[in-house]
N, C-alpha and C positions, 0 to 999 in steps of 0.2 A: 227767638231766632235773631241772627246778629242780623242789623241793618248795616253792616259796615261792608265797603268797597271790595267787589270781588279781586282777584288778583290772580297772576299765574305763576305758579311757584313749579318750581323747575327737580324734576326730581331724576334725571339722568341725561348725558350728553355725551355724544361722540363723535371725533372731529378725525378726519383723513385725507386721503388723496388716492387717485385712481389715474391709469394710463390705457392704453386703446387695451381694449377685448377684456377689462379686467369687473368684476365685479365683489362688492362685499355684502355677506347678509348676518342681521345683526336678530336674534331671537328674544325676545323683551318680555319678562316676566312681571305680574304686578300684582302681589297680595297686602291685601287690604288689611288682613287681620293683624298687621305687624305695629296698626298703629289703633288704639283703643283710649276707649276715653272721650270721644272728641263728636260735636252735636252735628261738624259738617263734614262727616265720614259716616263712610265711604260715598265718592262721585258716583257719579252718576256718565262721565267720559271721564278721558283727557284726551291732552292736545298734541298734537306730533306737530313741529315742527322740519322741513328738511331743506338749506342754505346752498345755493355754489358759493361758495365764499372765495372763488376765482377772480381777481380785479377785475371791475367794468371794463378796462380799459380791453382784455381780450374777448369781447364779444365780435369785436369787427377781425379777429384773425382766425377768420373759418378755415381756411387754408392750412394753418396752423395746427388744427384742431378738430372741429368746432368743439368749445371747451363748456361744453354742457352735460349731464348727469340724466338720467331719467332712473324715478325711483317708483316702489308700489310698496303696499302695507296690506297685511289678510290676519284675518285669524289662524292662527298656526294649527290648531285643535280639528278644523273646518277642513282647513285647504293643505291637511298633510300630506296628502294623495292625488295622484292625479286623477282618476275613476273617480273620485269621490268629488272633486270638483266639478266633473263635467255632469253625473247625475245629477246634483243637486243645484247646477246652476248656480255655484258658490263665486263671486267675481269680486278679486281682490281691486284694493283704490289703489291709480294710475296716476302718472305724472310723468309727460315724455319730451324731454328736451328743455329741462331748465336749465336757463341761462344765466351767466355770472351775475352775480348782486339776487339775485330772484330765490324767492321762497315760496316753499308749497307747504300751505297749509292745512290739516284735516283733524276730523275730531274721529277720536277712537270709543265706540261705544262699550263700556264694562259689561257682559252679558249677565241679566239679572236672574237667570233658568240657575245659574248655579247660587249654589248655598253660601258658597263664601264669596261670592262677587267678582272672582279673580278675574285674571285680562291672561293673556297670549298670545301675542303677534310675533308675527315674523316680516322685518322691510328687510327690502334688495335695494340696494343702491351701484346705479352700473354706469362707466364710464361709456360717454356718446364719442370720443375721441377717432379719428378715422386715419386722417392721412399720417401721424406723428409719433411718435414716445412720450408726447409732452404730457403733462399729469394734470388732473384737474382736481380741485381740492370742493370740499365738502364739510355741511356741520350738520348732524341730529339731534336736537332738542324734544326730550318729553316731557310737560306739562299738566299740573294738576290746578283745577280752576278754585282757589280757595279764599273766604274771607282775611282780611289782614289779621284777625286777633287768632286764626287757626292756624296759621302759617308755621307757628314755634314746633306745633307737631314734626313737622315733617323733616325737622333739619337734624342732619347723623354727622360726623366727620367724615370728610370727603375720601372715595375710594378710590384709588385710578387706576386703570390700565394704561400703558405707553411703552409703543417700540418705534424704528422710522418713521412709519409713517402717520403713525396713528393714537388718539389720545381719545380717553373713555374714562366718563366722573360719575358717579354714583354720589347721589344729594338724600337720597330715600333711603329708608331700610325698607321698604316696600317692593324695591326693586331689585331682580339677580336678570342677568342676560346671557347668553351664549355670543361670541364672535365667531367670524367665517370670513377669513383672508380669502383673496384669489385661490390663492394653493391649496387653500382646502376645500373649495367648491370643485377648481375643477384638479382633484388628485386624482393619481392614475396609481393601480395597486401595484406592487412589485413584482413580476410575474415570477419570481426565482421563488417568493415568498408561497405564493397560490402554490405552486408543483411543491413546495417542501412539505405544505400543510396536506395534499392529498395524498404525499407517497404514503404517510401512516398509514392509508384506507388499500391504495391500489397498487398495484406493480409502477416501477418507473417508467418503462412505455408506456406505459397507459396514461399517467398523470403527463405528458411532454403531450399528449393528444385531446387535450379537456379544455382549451379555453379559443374562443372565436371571438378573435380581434374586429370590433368596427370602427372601420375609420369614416370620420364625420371631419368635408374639408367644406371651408366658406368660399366664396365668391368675392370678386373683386371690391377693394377698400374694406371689406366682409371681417369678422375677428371669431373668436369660439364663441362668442357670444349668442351669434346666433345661431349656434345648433345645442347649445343649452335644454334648451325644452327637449327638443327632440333627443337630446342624449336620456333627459330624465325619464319620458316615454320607454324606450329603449330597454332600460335599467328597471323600470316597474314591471315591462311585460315579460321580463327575463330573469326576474329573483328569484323564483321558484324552480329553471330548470336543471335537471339533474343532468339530466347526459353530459353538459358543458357547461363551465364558465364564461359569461358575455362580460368582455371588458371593450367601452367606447373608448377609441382613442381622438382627442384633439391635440392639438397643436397649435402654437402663436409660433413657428418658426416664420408666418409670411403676414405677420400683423403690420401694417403699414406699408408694406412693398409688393403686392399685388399688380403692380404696374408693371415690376420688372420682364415680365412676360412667361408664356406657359413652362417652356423647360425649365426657368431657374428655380420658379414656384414646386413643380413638381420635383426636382431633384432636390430640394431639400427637405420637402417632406419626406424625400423617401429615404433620404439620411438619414432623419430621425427617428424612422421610425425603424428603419432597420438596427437601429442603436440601441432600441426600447425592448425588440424581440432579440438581441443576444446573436445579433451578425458580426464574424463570420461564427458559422458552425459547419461542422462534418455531415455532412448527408448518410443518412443511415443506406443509404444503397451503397456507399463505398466504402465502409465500414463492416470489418473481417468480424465473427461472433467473439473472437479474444481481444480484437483490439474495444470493442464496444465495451468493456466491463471496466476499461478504464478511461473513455473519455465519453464526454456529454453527448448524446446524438442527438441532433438535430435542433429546430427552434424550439423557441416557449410556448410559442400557438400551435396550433392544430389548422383551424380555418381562419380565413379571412375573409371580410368583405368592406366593401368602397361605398359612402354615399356621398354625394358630391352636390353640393347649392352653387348655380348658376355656373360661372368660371370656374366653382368647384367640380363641376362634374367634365370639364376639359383636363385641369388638374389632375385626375385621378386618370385618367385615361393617360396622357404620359407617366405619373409615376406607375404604372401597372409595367408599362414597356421597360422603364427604367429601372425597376425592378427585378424584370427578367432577364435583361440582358447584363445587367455588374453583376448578378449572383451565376452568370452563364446559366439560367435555365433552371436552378438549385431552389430557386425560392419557391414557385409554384409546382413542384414536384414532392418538397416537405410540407408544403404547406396549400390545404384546399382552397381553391377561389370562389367563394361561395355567390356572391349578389355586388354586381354591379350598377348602384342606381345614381339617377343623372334625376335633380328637380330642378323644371326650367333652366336647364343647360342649352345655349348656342352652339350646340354640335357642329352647324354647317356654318359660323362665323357669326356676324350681325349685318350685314350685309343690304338685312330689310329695313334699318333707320335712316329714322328720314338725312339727306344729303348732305344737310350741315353737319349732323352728328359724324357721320361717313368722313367729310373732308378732318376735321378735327384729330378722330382716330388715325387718319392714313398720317396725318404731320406730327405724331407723339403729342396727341395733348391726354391723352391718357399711357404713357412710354410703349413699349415694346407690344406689351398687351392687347394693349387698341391696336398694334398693327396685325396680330396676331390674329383680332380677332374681324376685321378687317382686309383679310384675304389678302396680307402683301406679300410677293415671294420673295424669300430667302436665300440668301447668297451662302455658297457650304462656309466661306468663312463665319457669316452669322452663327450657323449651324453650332459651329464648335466654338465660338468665341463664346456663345453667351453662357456656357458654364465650364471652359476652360477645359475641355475634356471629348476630343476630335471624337477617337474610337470609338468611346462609348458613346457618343452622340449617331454616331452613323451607323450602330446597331440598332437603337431607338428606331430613328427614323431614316427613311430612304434620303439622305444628302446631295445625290449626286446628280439632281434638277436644284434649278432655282424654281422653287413653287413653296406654296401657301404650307405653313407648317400643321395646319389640320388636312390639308391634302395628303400631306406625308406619313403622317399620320394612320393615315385610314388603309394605304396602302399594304394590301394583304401577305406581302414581304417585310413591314416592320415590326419591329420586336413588341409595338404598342397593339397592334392589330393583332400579331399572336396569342400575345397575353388573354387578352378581351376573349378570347374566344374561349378560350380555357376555363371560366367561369361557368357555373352551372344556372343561373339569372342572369339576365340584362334587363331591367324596366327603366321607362322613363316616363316623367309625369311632365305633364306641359299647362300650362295655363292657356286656354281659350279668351277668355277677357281680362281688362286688370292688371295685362304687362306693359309698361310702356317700353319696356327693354328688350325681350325677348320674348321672339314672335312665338307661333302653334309650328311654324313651317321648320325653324331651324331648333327649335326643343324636342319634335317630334320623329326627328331625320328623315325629313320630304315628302315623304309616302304615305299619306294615312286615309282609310278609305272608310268613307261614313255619308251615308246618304240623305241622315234625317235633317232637313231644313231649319230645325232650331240650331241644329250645332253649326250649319256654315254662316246663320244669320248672326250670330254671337262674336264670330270671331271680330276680334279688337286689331284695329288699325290706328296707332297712336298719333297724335297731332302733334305741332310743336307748341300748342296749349298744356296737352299732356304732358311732354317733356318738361316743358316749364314748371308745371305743378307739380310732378316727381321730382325736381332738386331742388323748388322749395318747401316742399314738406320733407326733406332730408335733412334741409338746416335748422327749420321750425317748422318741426310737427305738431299736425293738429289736436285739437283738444281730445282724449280716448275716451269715448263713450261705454255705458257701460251694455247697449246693444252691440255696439262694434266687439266687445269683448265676448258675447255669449253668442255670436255670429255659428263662433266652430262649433259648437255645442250641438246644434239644428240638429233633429232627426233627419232631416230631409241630404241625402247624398250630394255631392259637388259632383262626383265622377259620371260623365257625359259617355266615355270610350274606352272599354277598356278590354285590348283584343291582342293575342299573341301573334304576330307578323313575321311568315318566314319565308327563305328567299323567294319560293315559290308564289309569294302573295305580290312581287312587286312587279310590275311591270315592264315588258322587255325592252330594250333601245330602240329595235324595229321592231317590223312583225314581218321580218325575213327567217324562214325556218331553216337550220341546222348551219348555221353562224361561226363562224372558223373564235378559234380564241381570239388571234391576232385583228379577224375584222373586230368584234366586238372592243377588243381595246382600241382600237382607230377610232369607231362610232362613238365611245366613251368620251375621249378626249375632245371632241366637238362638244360635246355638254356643257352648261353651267360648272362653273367650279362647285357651286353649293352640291349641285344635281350630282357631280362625279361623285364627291364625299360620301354622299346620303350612299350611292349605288355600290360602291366599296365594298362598307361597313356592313352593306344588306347581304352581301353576294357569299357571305359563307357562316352565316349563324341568324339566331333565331335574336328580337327583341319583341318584350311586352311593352305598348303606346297603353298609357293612364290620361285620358284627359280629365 
C-alpha cells in the first residue's frame, strides 16, 4: 500500500450564474470500471464541492439581491420519485443560503450493494435572488480522494461544455453528466403540439377538450421556484390520467415586482397566459357548422384551475375577474373553472400585524402592494392608472367608491366576484401556528367554527421577536436538519379543520327576522372592512376551510 500523501484530484467542474426564480440541475454519472489497473480504485466516496464565487464584497447588498445560492445533492436512482421518497424516508443533503466567497462542502458515498460501485446523483443549484434581475454566479467541483503516485490514472484531455452563462470540464473518463438549464426544468409543452399528437387518436373537438391547465402563482418577493415541488407533485399524481392532459403553468412575468400591486400583478399574468392558450379565438357558440370547418374553434384547454401561495391566492382572484371581463365573458364559457385554491392567502388584507409593520405598508415600504394589502382606499384614478386601462378596470372591480381594492373586489357586482363563482371548488388552507405573516382569521375568510380547545389554544399570535426572526432567517437561513426535512413525511396528519362552509353556515348581521336587502347593506356597511370582505364572498357560494 502507498504511504504517500492523499490528495484531491478533481475529476469534473461546472461554473454558472443564476438570476431570481431560476434554478439548474446538473445529473453526475461516475463509472469506476473506465479506469483499471490501479491498487487505489475504486473509492470508497468522493467529494462535492459547491462555491458562490459571487465577490465578498456583495454580501452586504441584500437589497440588491441577497446574492446567495442554496444547493442539495441525492442519489438520483433513490430519490427519482416522489412516493418513493416519502416511503422510504430518502432525505437528500441540504445547504440553504450560501453566501458569496462561502463553500459547501460534502462527501458523496459510492454505494457498495452494486457490482460495479457506480455513483448517481443528482444536485439542484437555485438562485436565492429576490428583489432584482441581478445574477449570482456559482462553481461545482467533484473530487476523488487519491494518492499522488495514482493521480496519472485519472487524467483524459479535457472536455468542455460552454454557452453564456455557463462552463462544464470533464478531467475523468469516469465521468458523463446530463445538464438542466432553467428552461428545461421549468418547460411548458406546446399545447398546439399535444392537440396535433391526439387528433391521430380522436376527433378534433375532442382533442381542443383534453388538457386542464394549472396555474401555480407565488406570493410576494415569491418566484416559480417555489411551486416547484408542488408542480412536481402535481405532474406525478397526474401522468397516468387518461381522460385529460394536466399541464402546470408557471410564470416569471412578476419575478421581482410583486410590490407593484394586485392588479398589475394579476393583469399580467393573465396576459400571458392568455398568450400560452391561443387568445383571441372564436367561441364555438358563435360559430355557424360551415364556418367551423374552416377555422380553429375555441382554446387549447379544456379546464382550468388557480392555485395561489400567499399574495398569490389574491393574484388569482383579480386575474379570474380580468379574465372574464377582456374576453367579455368568452373565456369561462370555452373553458371549465375547475379549483380555485388560496394557501395562506390574506383574503381580508393584513390588517392583523403588528402596528409597526401596518404603518410601513400604509407609507409604501413594500409599494402599492402593502397598500393593497393594507386596506387603503382607492381613488378611480388609481383604479385605472395602475394598468393603463380605465374600462376594463371598472369591469374588474366596482371603481366608482374610493375603497380598499379587496373590498371591490369581493363585491358581488364585479367581474372578479363573478368569475369565483363560476368555479366548481374553492378551498382554502390556512395555517394555525407558524405564520408570522398571515393570521388563521384573514387566510380563513373570518368565519370559521370549531369548538375543540386545542385548535383555539394553538392559534399563533406573532411578536415582533417573531418578525425579527422571519427576516432574519430570510437573509440567513438556518442550518436544514435532516429531521426538519422528514418532518412532511409523519404519518401523523397536520389537518386540524377541514369542513365545507356555506352561506347558510355564517352568521347573520343581526338577529332581526326578514331584513329588507337595503337594511342589510346599511347594517353591512357599519362592519369591519375585513368583516364586510369575508361577508360578501360568503353570501353567494360555498368554500371548503383546510386548517
Amino acid at each position: 500500500m502507498s504511504t504517500n500523501p492523499a490528495k484531491l484530484v478533481k475529476l469534473w467542474k461546472a461554473k454558472s450564474e443564476l438570476t431570481v426564480g431560476e434554478i439548474t440541475k446538473y445529473r453526475i454519472y461516475f463509472d469506476p470500471r473506465k479506469i483499471r489497473n490501479s491498487t487505489a480504485w475504486p473509492p470508497n466516496n468522493l467529494v462535492l464541492k459547491v462555491t458562490n464565487t459571487t465577490p465578498l464584497i456583495f454580501r452586504a447588498a441584500i437589497l440588491m439581491g441577497p446574492y446567495n445560492i442554496s444547493a442539495t445533492c441525492f442519489e438520483t436512482n433513490s430519490c427519482i420519485t416522489i412516493p418513493k421518497q416519502q416511503t422510504e424516508l430518502i432525505v437528500p443533503q441540504v445547504k440553504a443560503g450560501i453566501k458569496c466567497g462561502e463553500t459547501w462542502k460534502i462527501s458523496l458515498s459510492i454505494p457498495k450493494e452494486r457490482e460495479e460501485w457506480s455513483g448517481d446523483w443528482t444536485i439542484e443549484i437555485l438562485s436565492d435572488i429576490v428583489f432584482t434581475s441581478n445574477r449570482v454566479q456559482y462553481e461545482i467541483s467533484l473530487f476523488s480522494i487519491m494518492d499522488e503516485d495514482e493521480i496519472k490514472i485519472s487524467n483524459i484531455k479535457n472536455n468542455t461544455y460552454k454557452d453564456d452563462f455557463t462552463l462544464i470540464e470533464i478531467f475523468s473518463p469516469t465521468i458523463t453528466y446530463e445538464y438542466f438549464k432553467p428552461k428545461d426544468v421549468f418547460y411548458l409543452p406546446d399545447l398546439t403540439t399535444i392537440n396535433n399528437v391526439n387528433r391521430e387518436i380522436e376527433s378534433i373537438q375532442d382533442t381542443k377538450r383534453s388538457v386542464h391547465l394549472i396555474v401555480l402563482t407565488h406570493g410576494i418577493h415569491g418566484s416559480m421556484l417555489d411551486e416547484l415541488y408542488l408542480r412536481e407533485v402535481i405532474e406525478e399524481k397526474c401522468k397516468h390520467k387518461l381522460e385529460h392532459k394536466v399541464v402546470v403553468y408557471m410564470s416569471d412575468v412578476n419575478h421581482s415586482v410583486t410590490e407593484d400591486g394586485i392588479e398589475k400583478c394579476g393583469r399580467r399574468l393573465a396576459e400571458s397566459i392568455l398568450k400560452y392558450i391561443g387568445w383571441p379565438w372564436i367561441s364555438s357558440n358563435s360559430l355557424s357548422s360551415s364556418a367551423s370547418k374552416n377555422i380553429t374553434e375555441g382554446p387549447l384547454i379544456s379546464k382550468i384551475s388557480f392555485v395561489g401561495h400567499s399574495l398569490g391566492g389574491l393574484i388569482n382572484i383579480f386575474l379570474v375577474g380580468y379574465l372574464n371581463s377582456v374576453t367579455n365573458g368568452i373565456f369561462f364559457k370555452d373553458v371549465e373553472p375547475v379549483h380555485y385554491i388560496a394557501i395562506a392567502s390574506p383574503l381580508l388584507g393584513s390588517t392583523d400585524l403588528a402596528w409597526y409593520i401596518k404603518i410601513g405598508m400604509k407609507w409604501g415600504a413594500i409599494g402599492q402592494t402593502g397598500k393593497d394589502l393594507a386596506l387603503i382606499p382607492r381613488s378611480k384614478v388609481e383604479h385605472s392608472a395602475s394598468d393603463g386601462m380605465k374600462e376594463q378596470v371598472s369591469l374588474i372591480v366596482d371603481s366608482s367608491n374610493e375603497e380598499p381594492l379587496l373590498l371591490s373586489l369581493s363585491r358581488p357586482n364585479s367581474s372578479a366576484h363573478i368569475a369565483l363563482k363560476l368555479f366548481k371548488n374553492r378551498t382554502l388552507y390556512a395555517n394555525i401556528s407558524n405564520d408570522a405573516t398571515v393570521s388563521l382569521r384573514t387566510s380563513s375568510l373570518f368565519f370559521i367554527n370549531h369548538n375543540d380547545e386545542d385548535f383555539i389554544k394553538d392559534q399563533y399570535n406573532a411578536t415582533i421577536f417573531d418578525h425579527l426572526k422571519h427576516l432574519l432567517n430570510a437573509i440567513n437561513p438556518p442550518e436544514t436538519t435532516k429531521e426538519y426535512l422528514i418532518r412532511s413525511f409523519s404519518d401523523k396528519s397536520p389537518i386540524l379543520h377541514d369542513k365545507l362552509y356555506t352561506p347558510n353556515d355564517i352568521p347573520p348581521i343581526t338577529n332581526t327576522e326578514n331584513t329588507s336587502n337595503e337594511e342589510e347593506d346599511e347594517d353591512l356597511k357599519n362592519l369591519p372592512i375585513e368583516e364586510q370582505i369575508a361577508r360578501l364572498w360568503h353570501k353567494d357560494m360555498t368554500w371548503v376551510f383546510t386548517v
